[in-house]
C-alpha positions as CSV (number, residue, x, y, z in Angstrom):
1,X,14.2,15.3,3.8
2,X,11.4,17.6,5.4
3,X,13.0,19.5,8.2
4,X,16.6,18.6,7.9
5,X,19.3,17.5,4.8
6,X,18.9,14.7,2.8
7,X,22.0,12.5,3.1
8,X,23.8,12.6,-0.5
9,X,25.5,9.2,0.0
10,X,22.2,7.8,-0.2
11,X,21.4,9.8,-4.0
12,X,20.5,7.6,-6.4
13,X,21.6,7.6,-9.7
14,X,18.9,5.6,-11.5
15,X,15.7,4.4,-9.8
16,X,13.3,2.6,-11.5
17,X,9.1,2.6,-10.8
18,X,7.3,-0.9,-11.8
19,X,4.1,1.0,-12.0
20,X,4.0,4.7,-12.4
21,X,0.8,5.1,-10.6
22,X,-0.2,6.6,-7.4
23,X,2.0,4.9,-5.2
24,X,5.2,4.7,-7.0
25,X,4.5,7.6,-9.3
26,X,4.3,9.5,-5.4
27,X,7.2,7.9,-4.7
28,X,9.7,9.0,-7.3
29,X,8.2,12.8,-7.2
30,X,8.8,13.2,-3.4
31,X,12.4,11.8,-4.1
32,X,12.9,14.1,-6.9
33,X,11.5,17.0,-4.9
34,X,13.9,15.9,-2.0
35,X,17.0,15.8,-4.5
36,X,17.6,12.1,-4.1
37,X,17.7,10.4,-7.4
38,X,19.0,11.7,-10.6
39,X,16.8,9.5,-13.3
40,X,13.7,7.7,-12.9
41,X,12.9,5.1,-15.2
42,X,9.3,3.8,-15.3
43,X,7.9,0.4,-16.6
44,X,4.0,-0.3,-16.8
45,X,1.2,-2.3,-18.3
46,X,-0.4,1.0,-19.9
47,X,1.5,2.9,-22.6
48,X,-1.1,5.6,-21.8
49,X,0.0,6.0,-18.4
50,X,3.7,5.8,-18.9
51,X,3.4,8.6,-21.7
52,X,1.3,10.6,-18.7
53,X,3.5,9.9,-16.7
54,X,6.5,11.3,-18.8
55,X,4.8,14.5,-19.7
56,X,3.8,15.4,-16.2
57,X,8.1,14.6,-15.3
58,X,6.8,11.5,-13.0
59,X,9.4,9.8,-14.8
60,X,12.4,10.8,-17.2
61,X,11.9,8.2,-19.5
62,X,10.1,4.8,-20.3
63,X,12.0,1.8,-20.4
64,X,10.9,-1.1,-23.6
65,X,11.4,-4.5,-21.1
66,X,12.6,-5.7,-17.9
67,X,16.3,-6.2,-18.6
68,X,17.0,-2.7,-20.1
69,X,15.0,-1.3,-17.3
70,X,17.2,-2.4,-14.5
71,X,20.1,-2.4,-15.7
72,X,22.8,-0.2,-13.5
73,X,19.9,0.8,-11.4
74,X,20.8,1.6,-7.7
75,X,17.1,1.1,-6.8
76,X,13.7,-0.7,-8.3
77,X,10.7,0.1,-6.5
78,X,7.9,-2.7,-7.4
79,X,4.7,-0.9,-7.1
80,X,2.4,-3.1,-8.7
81,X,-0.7,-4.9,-7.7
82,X,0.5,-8.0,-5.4
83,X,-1.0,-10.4,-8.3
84,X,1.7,-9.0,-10.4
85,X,4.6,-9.4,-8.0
86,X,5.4,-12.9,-9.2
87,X,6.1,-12.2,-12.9
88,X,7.9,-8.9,-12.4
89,X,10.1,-10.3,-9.9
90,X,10.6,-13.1,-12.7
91,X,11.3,-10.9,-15.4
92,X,14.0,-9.0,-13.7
93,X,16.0,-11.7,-11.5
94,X,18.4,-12.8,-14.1
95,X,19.2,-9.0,-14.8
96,X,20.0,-7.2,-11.2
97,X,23.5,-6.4,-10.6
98,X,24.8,-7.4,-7.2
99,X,24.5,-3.8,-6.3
100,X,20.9,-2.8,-6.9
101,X,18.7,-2.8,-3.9
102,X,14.8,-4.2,-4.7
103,X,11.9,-3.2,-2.2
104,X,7.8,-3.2,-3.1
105,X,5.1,-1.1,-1.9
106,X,2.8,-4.3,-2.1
107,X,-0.2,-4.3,0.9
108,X,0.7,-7.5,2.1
109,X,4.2,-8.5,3.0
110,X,3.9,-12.6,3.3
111,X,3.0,-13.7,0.0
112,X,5.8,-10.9,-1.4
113,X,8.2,-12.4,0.9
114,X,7.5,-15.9,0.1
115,X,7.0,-14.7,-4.1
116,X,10.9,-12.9,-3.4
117,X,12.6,-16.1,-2.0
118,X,11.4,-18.2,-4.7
119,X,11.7,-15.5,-7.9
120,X,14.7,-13.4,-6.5
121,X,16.1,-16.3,-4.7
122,X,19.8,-14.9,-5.6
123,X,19.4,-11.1,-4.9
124,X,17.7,-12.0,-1.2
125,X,20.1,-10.3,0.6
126,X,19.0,-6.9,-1.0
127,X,15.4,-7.1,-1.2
128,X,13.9,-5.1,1.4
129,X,9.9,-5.8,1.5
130,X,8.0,-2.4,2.7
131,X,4.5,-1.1,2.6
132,X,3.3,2.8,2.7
133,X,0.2,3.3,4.5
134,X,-0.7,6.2,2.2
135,X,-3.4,6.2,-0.7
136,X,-6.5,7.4,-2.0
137,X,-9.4,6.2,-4.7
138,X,-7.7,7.8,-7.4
139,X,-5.3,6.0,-9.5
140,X,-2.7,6.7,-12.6
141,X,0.5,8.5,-12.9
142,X,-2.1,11.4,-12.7
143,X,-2.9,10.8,-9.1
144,X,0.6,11.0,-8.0
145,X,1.5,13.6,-5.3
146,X,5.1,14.7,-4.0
147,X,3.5,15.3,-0.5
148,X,1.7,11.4,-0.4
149,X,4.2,10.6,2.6
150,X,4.3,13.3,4.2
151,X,3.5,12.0,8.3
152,X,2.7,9.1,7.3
153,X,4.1,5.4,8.3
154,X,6.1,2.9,5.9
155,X,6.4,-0.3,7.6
156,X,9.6,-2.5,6.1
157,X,9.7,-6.2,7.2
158,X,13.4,-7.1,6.4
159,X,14.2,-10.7,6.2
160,X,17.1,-11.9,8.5
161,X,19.0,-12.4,5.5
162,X,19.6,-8.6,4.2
163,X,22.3,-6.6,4.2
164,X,21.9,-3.7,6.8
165,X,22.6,-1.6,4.1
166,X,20.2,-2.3,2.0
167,X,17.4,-1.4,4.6
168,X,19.1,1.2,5.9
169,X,18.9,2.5,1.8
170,X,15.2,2.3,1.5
171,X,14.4,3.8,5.3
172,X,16.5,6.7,4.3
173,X,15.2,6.9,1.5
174,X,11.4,6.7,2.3
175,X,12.4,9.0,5.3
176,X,13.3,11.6,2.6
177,X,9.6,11.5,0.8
178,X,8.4,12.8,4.8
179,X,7.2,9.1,5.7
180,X,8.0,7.7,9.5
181,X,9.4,4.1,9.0
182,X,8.8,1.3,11.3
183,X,9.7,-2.5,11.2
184,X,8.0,-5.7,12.0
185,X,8.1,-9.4,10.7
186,X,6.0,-10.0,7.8
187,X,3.5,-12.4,9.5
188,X,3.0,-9.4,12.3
189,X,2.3,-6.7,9.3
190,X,-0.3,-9.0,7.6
191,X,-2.4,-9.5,10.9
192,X,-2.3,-5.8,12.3
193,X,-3.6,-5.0,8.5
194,X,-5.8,-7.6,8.3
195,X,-7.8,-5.8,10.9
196,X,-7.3,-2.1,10.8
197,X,-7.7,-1.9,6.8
198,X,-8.5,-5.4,4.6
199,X,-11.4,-5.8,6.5
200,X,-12.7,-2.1,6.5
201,X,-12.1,-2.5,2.7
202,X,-14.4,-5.9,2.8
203,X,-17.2,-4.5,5.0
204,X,-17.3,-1.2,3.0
205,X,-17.8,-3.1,-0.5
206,X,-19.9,-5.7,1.2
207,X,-22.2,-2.9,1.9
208,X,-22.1,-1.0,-1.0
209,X,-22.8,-5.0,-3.0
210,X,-25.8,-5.3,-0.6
211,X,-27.4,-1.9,-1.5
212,X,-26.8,-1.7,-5.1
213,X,-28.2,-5.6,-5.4
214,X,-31.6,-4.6,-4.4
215,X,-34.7,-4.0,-6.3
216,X,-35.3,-0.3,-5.4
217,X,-31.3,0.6,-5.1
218,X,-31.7,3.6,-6.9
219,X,-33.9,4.9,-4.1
220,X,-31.8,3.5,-1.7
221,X,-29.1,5.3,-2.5
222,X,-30.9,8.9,-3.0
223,X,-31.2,8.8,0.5
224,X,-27.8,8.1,1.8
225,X,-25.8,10.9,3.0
226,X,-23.2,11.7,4.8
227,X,-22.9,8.4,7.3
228,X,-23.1,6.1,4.2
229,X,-20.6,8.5,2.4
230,X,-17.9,8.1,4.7
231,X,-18.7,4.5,5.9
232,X,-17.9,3.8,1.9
233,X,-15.6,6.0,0.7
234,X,-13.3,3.1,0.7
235,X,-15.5,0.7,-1.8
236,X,-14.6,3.2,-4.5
237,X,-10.9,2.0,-4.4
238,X,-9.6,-0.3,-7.2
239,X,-11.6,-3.6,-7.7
240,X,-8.9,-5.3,-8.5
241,X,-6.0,-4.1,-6.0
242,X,-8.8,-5.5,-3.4
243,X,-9.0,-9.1,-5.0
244,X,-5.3,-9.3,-5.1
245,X,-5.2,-8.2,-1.3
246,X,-7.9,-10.0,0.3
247,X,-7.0,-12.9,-1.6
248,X,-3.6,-12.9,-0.4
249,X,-3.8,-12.3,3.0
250,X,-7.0,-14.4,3.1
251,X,-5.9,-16.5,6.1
252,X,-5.6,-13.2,8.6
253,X,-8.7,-11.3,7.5
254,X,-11.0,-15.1,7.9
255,X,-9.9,-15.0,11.1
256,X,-10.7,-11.0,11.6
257,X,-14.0,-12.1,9.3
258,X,-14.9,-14.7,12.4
259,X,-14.0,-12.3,15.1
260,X,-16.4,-9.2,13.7
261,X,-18.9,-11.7,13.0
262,X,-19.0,-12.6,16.8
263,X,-19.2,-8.8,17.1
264,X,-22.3,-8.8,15.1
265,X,-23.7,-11.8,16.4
266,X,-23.7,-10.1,20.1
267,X,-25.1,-6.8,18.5
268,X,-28.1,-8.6,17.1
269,X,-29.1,-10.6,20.0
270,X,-28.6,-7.2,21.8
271,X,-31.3,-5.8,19.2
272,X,-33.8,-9.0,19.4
273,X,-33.7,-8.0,23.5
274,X,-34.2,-4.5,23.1
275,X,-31.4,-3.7,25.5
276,X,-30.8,-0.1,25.1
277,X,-28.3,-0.3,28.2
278,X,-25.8,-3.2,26.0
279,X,-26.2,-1.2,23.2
280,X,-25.2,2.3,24.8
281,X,-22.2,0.2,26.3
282,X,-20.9,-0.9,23.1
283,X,-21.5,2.4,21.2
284,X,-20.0,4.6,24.5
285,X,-16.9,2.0,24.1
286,X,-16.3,2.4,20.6
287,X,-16.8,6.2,20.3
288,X,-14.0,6.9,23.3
289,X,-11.8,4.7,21.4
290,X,-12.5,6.2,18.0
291,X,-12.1,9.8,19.4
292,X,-8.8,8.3,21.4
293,X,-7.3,7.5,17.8
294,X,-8.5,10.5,15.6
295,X,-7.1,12.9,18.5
296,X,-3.8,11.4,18.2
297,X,-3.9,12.0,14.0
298,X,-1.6,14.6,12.9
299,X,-2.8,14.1,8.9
């Protein structure tokens, strides 16, 4: 770990990555940099990736299916988009030893938990559902960093089912890539997301939709600088990674839809009555809030 010794009766022998991208091709370096697993096995959709992957040492090898792939593994980390959670969870049930510990890096933690308990209904006990807040607008084994996780939070929402040991695995474990780990239920992690990231991610393509759909676009965007730059940095993330998220945690970010709609709702009728003194309220609120926040960021 970063600042003090990794424990070695956590070292895994074999790990394997469903998808060797950013997240778990960040993953298994910062756990090879730390000295905690031996071999790391990757399995992807992309042969591309998976040989990029091999020559830039993500991985130490690329397994052909499923069942070869986690067999005598200690860990499999399922790092794939949370459309693809059902069928890899599928494909490897009837294979998992009784010892092997499963966890995901999936965005929303509901629908994984619900998608574990009816594809991994046997290996419950060691299925530890976890989600890095880490990431960027690059993607691919290329992307991957050692230093992803460093200061940042994992949050894992253990069922009551598991086996203390199995969490206690993965928190060491994601403890040794730099990351803080917290817990909370699954229904608690999809809400607090819902608001602080899904629906940035939905306002920041809705935007960028709204622009790019006009007649005169190109001159639109010629103009925007540095405001629209950051407000939409996000919007440049993976198309399809958003689909998969909004769509399954669509029932917490309607409800955060409804409740930034009211927002908008009272800024407009603040706009129609030209009242400067709401307005200055609602911007003085915000911008003490958002200094608040960004004074306690250490990253």
């Amino acid at each position: 770990m970063f600042g003090q010794a990794f424990d070695m009766d956590f070292q895994l022998n074999k790990l394997v990555i469903f998808g060797v991208g950013l997240i778990g091709g960040s993953f298994a370096l910062a756990l090879r940099e730390a000295g905690a697993v031996k071999e790391i096995v990757g399995v992807g959709r992309t042969a591309g990736n998976l040989a990029e992957a091999l020559r830039l040492g993500v991985i130490d090898r690329v397994a052909v299916d499923a069942a070869s792939a986690v067999q005598d593994a200690d860990l499999v980390m399922l790092a794939v988009l949370v459309g693809q959670m059902a069928a890899v969870m599928a494909s490897i049930s009837p294979h998992l030893s009784a010892q092997t510990v499963v966890t995901d890096a999936g965005s929303t933690k509901c629908d994984v938990v619900a998608l574990a308990q009816q594809h991994l209904s046997g290996h419950l006990a060691r299925f530890v559902p976890a989600h890095p807040i880490a990431g960027a607008e690059r993607s691919g084994a290329a992307a991957a960093s050692a230093g992803l996780y460093r200061g940042r939070n994992v949050v894992i929402t253990p069922m009551s089912e598991i086996n203390p040991s199995a969490v206690r695995m993965v928190r060491v474990l994601w403890e040794a890539c730099g990351a803080t780990v917290r817990e909370m239920t699954p229904q608690a992690h999809d809400e607090v997301f819902a608001a602080v990231s899904h629906l940035p991610h939905l306002l920041a393509f809705a935007l960028v939709e709204d622009i790019a759909s006009r007649s005169n676009s190109e001159e639109l965007f010629s103009y925007a600088a540095g405001g629209f730059r950051d407000f939409t940095r996000i919007a440049g993330s993976s198309p399809e990674m958003w689909r998969d998220i909004c769509l399954a945690n669509r029932a917490a970010l309607l409800k955060e839809l409804e409740i930034y709609q009211a927002q908008l709702d009272r800024l407009h009728v603040m706009l129609e009555q030209a009242d400067g003194a709401a307005l200055e309220q609602v911007f003085n609120h915000a911008s003490q809030a958002r200094n608040a926040w960004a004074s306690q960021k250490t990253d």
